[in-house]
C-alpha positions in Angstrom: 17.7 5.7 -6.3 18.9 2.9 -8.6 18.0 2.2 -12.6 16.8 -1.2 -12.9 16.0 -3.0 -16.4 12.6 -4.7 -16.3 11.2 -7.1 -19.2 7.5 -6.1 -19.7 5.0 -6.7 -22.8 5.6 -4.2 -25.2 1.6 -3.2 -25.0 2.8 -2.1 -21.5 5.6 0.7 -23.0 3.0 3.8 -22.6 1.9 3.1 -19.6 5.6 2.1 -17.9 7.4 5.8 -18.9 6.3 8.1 -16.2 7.8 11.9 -15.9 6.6 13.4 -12.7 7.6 12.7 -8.9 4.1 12.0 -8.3 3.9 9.6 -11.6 7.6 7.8 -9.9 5.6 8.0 -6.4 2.9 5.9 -7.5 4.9 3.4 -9.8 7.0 2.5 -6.7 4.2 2.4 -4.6 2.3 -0.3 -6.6 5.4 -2.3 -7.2 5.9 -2.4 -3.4 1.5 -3.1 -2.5 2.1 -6.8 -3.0 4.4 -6.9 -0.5 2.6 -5.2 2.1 -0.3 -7.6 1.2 1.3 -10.5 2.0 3.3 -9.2 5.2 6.9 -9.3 3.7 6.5 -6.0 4.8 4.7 -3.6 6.8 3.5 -0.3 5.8 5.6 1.5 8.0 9.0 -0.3 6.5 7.2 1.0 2.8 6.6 4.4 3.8 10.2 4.3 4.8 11.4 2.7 1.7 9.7 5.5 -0.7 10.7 8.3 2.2 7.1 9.3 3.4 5.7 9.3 6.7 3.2 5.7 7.0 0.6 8.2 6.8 1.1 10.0 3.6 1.2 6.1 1.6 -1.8 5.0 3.4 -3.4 8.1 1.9 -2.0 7.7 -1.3 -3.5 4.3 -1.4 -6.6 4.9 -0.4 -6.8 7.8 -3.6 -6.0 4.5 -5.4 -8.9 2.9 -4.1 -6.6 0.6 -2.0 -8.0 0.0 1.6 -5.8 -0.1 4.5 -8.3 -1.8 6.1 -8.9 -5.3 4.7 -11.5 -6.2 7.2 -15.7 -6.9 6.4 -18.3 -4.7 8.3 -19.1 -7.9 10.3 -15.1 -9.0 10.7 -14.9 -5.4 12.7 -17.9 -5.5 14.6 -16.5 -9.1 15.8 -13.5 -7.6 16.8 -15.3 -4.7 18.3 -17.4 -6.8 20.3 -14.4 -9.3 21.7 -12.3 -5.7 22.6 -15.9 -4.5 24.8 -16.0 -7.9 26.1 -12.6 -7.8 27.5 -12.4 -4.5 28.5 -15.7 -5.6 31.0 -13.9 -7.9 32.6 
């Protein structure tokens, strides 16, 4: 682990002191979300980053409400439908 200085709005002080491995757990997992997001990197490389197994942080987001699954009902039964259809032919 490194310390690294940060410029935040002071409103944000309370909120950016955390004490407890869990607390430091989730910090650094929401710092490192919008990469994931945008593909810079996968979940895998994250869980390895924060030293869990890509399990573990997908759990840990979805108790933050953060789906690992980004997909609509209908987006999956599409792709549900086109694996059926070529596992017919």
């Amino acid at each position: 682990m490194i310390n690294v200085q940060i410029t935040i709005p002071e409103a944000l002080k309370p909120f950016a002191t955390v004490a407890t491995e869990e607390e430091i757990l989730i910090r650094n997992a929401m710092i490192i979300f919008p990469f994931i997001q945008n593909e810079t990197i996968s979940y895998g490389k994250a869980a390895e980053i924060l030293n869990l197994r890509k399990l573990d942080l997908i759990t840990l987001y979805g108790k933050m409400g953060l789906p690992y699954f980004n997909q609509t009902k209908e987006e999956l039964e599409e792709d549900l439908r086109n694996i059926r259809s070529v596992l017919e032919k």
